[in-house]
N, CA, C and O atoms as CSV, one atom per row, in Angstrom:
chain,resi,resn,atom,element,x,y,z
A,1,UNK,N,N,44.338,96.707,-40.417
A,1,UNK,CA,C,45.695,96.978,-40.018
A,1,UNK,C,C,46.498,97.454,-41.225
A,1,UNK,O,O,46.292,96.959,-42.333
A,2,UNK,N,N,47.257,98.247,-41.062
A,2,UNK,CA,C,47.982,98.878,-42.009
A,2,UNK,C,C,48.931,97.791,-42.170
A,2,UNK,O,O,49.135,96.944,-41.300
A,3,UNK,N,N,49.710,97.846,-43.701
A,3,UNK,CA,C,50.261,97.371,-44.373
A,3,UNK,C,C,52.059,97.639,-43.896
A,3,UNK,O,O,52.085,98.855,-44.086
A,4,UNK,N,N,53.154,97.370,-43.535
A,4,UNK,CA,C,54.086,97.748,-43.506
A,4,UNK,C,C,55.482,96.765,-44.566
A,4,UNK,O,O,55.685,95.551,-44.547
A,5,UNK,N,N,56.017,97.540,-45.160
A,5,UNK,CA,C,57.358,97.047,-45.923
A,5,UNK,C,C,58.429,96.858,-44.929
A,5,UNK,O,O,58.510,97.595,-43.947
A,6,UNK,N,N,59.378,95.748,-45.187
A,6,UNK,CA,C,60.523,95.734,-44.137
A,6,UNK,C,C,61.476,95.360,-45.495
A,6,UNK,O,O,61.001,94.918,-46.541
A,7,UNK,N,N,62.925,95.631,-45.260
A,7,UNK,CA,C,63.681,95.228,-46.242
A,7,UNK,C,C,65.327,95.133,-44.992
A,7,UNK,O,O,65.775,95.948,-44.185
A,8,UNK,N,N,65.608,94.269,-45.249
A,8,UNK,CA,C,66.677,93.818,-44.420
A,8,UNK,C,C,67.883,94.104,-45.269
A,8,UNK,O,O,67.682,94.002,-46.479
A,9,UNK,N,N,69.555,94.568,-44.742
A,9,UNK,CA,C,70.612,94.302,-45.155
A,9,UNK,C,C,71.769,94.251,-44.370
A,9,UNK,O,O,71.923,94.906,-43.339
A,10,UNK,N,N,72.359,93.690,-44.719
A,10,UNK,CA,C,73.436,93.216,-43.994
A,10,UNK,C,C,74.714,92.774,-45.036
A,10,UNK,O,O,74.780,92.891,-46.260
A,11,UNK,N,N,75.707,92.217,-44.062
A,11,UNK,CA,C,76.742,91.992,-45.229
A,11,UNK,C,C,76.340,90.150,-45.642
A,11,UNK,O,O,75.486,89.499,-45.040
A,12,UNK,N,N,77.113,89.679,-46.669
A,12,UNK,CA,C,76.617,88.206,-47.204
A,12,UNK,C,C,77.179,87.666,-45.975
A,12,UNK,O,O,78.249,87.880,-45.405
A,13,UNK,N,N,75.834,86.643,-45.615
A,13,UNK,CA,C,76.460,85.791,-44.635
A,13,UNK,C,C,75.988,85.904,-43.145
A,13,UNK,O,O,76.268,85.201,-42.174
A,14,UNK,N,N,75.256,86.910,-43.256
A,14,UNK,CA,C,75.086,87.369,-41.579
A,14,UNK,C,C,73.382,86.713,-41.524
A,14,UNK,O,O,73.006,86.926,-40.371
A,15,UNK,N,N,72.322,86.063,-42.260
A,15,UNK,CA,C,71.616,85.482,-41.779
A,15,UNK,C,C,70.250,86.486,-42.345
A,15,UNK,O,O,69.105,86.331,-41.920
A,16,UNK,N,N,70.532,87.226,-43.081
A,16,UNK,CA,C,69.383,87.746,-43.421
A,16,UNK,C,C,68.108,87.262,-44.419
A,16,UNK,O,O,67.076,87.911,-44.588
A,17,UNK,N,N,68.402,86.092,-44.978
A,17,UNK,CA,C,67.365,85.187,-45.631
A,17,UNK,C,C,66.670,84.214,-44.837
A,17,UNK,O,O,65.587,83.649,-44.988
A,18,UNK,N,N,67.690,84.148,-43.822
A,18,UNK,CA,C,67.497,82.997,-43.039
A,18,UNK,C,C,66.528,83.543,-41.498
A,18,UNK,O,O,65.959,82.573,-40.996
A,19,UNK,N,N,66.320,84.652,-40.858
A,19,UNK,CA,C,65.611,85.807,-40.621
A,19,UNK,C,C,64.824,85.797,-41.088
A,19,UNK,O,O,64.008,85.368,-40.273
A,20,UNK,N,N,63.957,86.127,-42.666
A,20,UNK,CA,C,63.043,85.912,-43.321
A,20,UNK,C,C,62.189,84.915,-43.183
A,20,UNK,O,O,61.031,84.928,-42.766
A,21,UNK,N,N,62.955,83.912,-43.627
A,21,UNK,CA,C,62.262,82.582,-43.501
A,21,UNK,C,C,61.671,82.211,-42.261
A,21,UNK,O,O,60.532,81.749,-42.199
A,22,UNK,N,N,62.466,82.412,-41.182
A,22,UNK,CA,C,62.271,82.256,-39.789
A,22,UNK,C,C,60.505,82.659,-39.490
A,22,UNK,O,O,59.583,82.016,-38.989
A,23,UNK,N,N,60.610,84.019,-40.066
A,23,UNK,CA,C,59.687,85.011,-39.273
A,23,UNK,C,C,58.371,85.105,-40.340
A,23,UNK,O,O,57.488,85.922,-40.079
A,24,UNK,N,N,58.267,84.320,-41.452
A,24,UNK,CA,C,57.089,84.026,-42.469
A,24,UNK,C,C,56.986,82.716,-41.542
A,24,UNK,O,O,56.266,83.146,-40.641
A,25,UNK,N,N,57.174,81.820,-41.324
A,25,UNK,CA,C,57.631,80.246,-40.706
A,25,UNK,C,C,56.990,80.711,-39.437
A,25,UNK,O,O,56.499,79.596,-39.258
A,26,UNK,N,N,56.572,81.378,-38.411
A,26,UNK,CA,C,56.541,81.752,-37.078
A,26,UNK,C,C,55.309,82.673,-37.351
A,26,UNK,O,O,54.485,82.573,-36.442
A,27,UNK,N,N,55.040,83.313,-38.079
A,27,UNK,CA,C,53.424,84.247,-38.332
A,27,UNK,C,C,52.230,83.733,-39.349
A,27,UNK,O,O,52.095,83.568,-40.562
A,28,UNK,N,N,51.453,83.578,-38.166
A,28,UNK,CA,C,50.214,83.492,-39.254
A,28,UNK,C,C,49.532,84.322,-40.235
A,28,UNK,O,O,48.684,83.865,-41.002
A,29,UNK,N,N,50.004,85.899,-40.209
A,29,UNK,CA,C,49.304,86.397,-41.243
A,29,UNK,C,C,50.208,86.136,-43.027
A,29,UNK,O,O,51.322,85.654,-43.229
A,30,UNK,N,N,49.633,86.440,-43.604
A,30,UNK,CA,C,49.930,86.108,-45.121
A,30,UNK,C,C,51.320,87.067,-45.134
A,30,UNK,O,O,51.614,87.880,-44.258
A,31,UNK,N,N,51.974,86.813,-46.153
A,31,UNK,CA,C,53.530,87.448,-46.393
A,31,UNK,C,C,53.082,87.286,-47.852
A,31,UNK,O,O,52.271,86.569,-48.439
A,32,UNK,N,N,54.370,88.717,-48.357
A,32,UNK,CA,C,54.533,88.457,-49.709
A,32,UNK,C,C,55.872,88.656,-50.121
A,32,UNK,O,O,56.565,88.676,-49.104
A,33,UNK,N,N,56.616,88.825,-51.217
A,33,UNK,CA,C,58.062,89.000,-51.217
A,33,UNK,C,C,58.680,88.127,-51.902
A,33,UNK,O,O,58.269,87.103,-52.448
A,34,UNK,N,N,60.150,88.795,-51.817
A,34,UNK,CA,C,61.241,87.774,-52.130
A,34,UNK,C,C,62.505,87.953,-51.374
A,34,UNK,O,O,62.814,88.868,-50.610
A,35,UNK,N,N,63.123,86.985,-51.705
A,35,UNK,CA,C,64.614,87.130,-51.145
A,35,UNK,C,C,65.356,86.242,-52.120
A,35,UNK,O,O,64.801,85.368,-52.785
A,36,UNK,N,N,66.999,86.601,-52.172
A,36,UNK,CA,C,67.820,85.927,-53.138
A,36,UNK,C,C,69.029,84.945,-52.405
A,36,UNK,O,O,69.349,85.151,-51.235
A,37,UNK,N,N,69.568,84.021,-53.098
A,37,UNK,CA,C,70.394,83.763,-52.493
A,37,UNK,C,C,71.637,83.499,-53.094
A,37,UNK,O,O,71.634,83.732,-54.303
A,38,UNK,N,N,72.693,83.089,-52.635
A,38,UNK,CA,C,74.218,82.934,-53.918
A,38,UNK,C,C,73.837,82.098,-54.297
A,38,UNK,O,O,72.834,81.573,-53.812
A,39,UNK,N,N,74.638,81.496,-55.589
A,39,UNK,CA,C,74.427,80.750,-56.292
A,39,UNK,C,C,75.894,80.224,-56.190
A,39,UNK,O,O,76.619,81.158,-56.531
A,40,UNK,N,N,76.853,78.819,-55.776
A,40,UNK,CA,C,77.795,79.002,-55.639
A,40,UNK,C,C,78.238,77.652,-56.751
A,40,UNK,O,O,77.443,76.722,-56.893
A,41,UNK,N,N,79.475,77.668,-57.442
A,41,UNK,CA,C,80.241,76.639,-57.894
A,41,UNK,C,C,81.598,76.762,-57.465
A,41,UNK,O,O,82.189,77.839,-57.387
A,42,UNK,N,N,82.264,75.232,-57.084
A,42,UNK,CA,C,83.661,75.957,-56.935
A,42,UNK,C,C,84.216,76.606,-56.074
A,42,UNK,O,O,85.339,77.085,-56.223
A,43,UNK,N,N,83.462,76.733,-54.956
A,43,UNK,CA,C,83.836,77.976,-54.407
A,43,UNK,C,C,83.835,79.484,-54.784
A,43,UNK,O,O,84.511,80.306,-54.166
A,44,UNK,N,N,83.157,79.748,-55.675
A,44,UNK,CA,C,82.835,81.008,-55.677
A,44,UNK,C,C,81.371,81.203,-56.456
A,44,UNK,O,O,80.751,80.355,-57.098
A,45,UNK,N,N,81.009,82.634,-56.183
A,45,UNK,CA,C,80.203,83.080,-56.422
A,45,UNK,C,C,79.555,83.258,-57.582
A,45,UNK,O,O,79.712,84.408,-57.995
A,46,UNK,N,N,78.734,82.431,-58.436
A,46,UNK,CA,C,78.323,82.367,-59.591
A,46,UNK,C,C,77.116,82.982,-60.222
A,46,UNK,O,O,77.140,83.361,-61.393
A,47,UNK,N,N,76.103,83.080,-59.488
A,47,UNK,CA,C,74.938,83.788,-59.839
A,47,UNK,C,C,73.966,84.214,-58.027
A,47,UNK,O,O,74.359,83.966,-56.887
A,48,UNK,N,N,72.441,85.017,-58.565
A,48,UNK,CA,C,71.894,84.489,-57.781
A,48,UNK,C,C,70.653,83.966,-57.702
A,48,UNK,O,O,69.989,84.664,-58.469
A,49,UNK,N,N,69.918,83.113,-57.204
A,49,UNK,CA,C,68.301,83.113,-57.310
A,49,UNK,C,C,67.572,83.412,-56.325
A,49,UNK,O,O,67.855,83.561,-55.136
A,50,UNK,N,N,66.289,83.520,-57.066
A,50,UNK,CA,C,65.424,84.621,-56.080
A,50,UNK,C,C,64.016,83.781,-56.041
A,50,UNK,O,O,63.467,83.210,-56.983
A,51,UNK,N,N,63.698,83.849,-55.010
A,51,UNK,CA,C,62.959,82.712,-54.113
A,51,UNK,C,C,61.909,83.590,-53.569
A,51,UNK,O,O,62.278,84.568,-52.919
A,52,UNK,N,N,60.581,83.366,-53.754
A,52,UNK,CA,C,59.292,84.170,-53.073
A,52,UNK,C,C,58.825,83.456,-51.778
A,52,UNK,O,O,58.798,82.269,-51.452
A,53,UNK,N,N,58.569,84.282,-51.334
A,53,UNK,CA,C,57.950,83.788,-50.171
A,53,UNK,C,C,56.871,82.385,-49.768
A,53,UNK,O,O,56.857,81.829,-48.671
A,54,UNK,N,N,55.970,81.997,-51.017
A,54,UNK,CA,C,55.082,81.346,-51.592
A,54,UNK,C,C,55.983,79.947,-52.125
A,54,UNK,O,O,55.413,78.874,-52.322
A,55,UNK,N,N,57.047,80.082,-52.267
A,55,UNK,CA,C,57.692,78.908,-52.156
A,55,UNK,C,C,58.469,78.315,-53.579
A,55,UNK,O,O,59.090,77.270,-53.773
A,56,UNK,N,N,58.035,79.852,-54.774
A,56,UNK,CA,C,58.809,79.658,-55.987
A,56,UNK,C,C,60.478,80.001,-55.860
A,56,UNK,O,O,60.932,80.750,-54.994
A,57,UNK,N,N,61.085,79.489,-56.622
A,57,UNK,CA,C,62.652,79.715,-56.739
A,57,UNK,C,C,62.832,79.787,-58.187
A,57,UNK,O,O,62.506,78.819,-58.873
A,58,UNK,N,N,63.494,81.214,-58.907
A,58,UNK,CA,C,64.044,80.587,-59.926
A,58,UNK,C,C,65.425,81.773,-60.355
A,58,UNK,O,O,65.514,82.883,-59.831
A,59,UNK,N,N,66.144,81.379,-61.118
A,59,UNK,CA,C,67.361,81.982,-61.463
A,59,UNK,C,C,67.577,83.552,-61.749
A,59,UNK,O,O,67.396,83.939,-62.904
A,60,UNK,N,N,67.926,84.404,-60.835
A,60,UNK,CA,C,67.853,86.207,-60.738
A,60,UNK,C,C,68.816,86.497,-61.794
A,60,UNK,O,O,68.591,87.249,-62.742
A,61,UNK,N,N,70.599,85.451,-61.443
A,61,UNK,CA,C,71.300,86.350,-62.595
A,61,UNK,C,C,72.373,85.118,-62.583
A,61,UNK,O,O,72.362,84.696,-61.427
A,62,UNK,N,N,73.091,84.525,-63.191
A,62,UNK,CA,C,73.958,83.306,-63.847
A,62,UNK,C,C,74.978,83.739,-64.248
A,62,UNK,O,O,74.711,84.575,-65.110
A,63,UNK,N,N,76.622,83.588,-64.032
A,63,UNK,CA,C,77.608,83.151,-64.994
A,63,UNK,C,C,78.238,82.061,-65.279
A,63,UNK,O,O,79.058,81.630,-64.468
A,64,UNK,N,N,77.984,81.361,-66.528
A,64,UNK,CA,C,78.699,80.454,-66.934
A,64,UNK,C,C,79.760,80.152,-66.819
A,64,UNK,O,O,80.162,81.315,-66.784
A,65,UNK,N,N,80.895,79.427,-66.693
A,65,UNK,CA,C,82.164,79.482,-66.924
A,65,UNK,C,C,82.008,78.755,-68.365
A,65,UNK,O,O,81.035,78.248,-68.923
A,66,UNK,N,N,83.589,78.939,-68.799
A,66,UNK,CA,C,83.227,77.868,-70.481
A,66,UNK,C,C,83.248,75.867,-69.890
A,66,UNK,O,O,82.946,74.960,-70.665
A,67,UNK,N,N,83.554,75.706,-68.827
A,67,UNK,CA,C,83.868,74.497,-68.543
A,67,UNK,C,C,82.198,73.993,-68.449
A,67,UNK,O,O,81.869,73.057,-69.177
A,68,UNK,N,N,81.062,74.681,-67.467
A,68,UNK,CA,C,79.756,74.394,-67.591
A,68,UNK,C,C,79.109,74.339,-68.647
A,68,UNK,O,O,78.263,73.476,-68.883
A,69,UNK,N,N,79.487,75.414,-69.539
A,69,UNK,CA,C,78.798,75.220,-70.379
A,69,UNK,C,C,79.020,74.061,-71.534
A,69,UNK,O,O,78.121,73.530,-72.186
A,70,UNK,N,N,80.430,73.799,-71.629
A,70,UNK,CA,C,80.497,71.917,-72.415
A,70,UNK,C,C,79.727,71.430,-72.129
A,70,UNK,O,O,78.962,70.817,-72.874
A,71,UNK,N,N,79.613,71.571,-70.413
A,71,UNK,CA,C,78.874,70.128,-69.944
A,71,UNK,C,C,77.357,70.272,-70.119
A,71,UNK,O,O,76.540,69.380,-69.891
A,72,UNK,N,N,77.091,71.480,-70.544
A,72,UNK,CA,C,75.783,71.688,-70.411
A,72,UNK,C,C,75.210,71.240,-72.087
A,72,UNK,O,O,74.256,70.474,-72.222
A,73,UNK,N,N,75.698,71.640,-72.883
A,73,UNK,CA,C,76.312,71.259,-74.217
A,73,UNK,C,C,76.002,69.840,-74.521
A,73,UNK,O,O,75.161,69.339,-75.268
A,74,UNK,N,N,76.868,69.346,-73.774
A,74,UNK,CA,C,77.090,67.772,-73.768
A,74,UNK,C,C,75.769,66.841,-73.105
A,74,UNK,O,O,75.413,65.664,-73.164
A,75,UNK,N,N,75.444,67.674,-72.668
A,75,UNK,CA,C,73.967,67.341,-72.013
A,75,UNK,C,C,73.057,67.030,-72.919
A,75,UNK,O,O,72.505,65.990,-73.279
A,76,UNK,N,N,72.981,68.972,-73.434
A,76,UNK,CA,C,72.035,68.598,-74.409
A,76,UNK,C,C,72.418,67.468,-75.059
A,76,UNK,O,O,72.304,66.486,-74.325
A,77,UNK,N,N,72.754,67.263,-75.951
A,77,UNK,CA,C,73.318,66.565,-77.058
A,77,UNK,C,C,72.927,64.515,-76.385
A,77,UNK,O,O,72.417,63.548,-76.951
A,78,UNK,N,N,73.450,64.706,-75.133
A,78,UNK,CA,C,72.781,63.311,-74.943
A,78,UNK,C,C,71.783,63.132,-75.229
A,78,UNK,O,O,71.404,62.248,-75.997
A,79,UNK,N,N,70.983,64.102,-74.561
A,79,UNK,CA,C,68.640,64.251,-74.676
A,79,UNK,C,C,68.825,63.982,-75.652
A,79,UNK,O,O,68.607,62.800,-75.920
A,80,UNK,N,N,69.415,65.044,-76.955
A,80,UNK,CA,C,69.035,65.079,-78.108
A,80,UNK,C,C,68.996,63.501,-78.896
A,80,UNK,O,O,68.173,62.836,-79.524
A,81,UNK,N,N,70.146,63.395,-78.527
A,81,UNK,CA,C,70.606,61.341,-79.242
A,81,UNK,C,C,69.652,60.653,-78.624
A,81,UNK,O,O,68.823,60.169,-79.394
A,82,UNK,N,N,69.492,60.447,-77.497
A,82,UNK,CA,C,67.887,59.833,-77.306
A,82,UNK,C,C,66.575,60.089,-77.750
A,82,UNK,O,O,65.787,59.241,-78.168
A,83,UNK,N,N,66.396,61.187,-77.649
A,83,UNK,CA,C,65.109,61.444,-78.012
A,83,UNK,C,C,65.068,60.865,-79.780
A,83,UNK,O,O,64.120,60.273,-80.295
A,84,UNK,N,N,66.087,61.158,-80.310
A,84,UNK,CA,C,66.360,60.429,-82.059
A,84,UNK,C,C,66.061,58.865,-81.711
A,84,UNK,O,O,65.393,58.108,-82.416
A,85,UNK,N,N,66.667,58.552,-80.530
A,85,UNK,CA,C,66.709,56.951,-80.836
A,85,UNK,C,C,65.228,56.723,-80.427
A,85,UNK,O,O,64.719,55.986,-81.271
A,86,UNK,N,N,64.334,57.069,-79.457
A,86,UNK,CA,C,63.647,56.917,-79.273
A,86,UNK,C,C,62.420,56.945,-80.296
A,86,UNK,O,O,61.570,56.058,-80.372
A,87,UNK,N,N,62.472,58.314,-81.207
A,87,UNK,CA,C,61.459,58.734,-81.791
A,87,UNK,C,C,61.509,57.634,-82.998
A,87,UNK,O,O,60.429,57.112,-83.275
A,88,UNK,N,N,62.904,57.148,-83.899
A,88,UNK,CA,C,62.873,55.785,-84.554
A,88,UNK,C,C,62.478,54.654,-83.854
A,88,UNK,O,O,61.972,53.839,-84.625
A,89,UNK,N,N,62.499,54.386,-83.031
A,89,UNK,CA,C,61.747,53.256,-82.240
A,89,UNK,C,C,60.114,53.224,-82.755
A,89,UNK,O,O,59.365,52.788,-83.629
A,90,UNK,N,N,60.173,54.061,-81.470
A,90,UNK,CA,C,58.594,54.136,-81.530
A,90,UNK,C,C,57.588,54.081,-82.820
A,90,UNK,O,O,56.571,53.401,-82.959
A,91,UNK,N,N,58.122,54.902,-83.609
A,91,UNK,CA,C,57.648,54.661,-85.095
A,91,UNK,C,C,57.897,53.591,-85.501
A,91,UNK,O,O,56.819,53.141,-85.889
A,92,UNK,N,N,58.825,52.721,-85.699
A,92,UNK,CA,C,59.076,51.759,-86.581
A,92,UNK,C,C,58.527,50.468,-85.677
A,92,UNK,O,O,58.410,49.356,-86.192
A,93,UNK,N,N,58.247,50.686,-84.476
A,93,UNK,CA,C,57.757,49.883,-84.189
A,93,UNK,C,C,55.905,49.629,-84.246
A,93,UNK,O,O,55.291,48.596,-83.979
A,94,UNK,N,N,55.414,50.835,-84.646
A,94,UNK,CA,C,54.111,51.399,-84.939
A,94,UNK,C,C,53.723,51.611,-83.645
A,94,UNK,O,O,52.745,50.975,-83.252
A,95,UNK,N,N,54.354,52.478,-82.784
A,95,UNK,CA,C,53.343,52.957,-81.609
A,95,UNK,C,C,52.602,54.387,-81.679
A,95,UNK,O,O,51.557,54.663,-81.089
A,96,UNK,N,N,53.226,55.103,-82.379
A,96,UNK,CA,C,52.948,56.196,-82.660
A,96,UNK,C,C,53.171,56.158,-84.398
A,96,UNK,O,O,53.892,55.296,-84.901
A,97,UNK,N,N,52.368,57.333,-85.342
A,97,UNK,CA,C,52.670,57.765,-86.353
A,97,UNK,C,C,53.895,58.880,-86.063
A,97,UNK,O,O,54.143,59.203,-84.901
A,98,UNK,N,N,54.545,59.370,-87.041
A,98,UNK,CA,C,55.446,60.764,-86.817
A,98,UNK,C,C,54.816,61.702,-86.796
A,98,UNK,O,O,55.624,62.604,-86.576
A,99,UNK,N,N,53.548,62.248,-86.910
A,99,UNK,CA,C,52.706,63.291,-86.685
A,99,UNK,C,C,52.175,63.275,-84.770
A,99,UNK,O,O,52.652,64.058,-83.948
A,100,UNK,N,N,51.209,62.284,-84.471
A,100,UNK,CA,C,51.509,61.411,-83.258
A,100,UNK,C,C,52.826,61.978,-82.874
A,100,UNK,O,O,52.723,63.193,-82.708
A,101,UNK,N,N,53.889,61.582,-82.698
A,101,UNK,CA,C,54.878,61.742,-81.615
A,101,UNK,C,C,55.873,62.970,-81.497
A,101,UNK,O,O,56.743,63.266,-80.679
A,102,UNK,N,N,55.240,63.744,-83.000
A,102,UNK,CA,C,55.667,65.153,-82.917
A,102,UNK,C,C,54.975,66.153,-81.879
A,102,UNK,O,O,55.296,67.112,-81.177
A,103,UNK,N,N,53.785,65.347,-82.194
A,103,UNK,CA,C,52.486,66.546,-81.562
A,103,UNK,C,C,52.683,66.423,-79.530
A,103,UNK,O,O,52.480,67.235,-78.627
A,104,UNK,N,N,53.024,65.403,-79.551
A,104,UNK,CA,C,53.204,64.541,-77.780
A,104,UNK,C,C,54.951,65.440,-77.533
A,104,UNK,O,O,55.446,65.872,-76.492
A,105,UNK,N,N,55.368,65.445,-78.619
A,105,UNK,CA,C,57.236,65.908,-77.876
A,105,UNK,C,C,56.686,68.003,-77.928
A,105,UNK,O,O,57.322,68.766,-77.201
A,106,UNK,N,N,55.590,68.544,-78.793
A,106,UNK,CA,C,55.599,69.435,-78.451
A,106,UNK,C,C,54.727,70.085,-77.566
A,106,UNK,O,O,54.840,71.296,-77.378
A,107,UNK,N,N,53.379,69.031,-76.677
A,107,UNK,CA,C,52.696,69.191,-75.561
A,107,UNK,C,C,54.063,69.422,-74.262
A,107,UNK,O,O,53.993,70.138,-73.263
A,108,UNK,N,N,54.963,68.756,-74.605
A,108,UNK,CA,C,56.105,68.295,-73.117
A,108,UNK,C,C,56.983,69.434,-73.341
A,108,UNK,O,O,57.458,69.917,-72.313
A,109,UNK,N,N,57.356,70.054,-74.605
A,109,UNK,CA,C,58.144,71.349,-74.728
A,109,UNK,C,C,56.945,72.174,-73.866
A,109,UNK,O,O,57.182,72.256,-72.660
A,110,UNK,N,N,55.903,72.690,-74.252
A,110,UNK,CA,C,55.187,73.632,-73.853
A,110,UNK,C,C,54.822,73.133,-72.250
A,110,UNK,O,O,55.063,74.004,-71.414
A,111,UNK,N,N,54.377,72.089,-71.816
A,111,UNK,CA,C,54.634,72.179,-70.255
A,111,UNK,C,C,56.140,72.656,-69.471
A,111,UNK,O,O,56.323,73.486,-68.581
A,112,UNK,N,N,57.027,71.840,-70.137
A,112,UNK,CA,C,58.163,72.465,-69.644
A,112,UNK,C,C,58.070,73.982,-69.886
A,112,UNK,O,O,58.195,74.703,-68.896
A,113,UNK,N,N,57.898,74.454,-70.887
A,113,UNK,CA,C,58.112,76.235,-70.534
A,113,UNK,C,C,57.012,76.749,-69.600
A,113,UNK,O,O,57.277,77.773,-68.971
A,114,UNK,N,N,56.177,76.351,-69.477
A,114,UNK,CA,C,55.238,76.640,-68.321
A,114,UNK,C,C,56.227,76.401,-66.972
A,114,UNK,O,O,56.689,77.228,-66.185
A,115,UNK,N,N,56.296,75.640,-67.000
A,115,UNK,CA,C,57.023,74.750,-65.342
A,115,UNK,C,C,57.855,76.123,-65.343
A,115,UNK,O,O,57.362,77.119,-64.813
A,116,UNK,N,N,59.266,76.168,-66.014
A,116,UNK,CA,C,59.977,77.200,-65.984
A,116,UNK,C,C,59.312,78.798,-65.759
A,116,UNK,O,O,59.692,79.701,-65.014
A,117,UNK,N,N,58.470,78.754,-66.467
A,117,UNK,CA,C,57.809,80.170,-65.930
A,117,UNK,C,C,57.423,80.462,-64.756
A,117,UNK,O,O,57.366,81.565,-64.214
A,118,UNK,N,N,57.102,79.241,-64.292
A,118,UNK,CA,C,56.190,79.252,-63.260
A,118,UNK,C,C,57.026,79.797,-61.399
A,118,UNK,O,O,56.317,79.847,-60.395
């Protein structure tokens, strides 16, 4: 059977992701693709992400405001103070050497960038 492309548009809001989903959800043959969706804060429109058919989602296009990004900021900065308190722990308590718990915090960086890629 031949192969056919469909590409849907409409204005935001009228159900055209939701169409998609429907009709991968309802057929047994294989699908491939994507579709995007808003990204909303606030009430308005902030970015969008784009979601495959296969069931990945990840971020198409983002704007920050400066208020998210403190908080995002501030985020970090918590991890960061833990992970300090933690990594003196653990050492001084001899569970790990500092070579040891460098090598373990950069196995979990490199899964996380996997995950994210993924």
């Amino acid at each position: 059977m031949k192969r056919k492309n469909i590409l849907f548009t409409g204005p935001p809001g009228c159900g055209k992701s939701t169409l998609i989903e429907k009709i991968v959800a309802g057929t047994k043959r294989p699908a491939t693709g994507f579709f995007t969706r808003e990204i909303r804060a606030h009430d308005r429109r902030v970015g969008f992400s784009i979601n495959t058919l296969n069931g990945k989602t990840g971020v198409l296009a983002h704007k920050f405001d400066s208020k998210e990004l403190i908080d995002f900021n501030e985020l970090l900065m918590a991890n960061t103070i833990q992970i300090n308190t933690m990594y003196q722990l653990l050492i001084q308590k001899g569970y790990f050497t500092e070579a040891e718990f460098l090598s373990k915090m950069k196995a979990v960086q490199i899964d996380f960038q996997k995950g994210a890629e993924a």
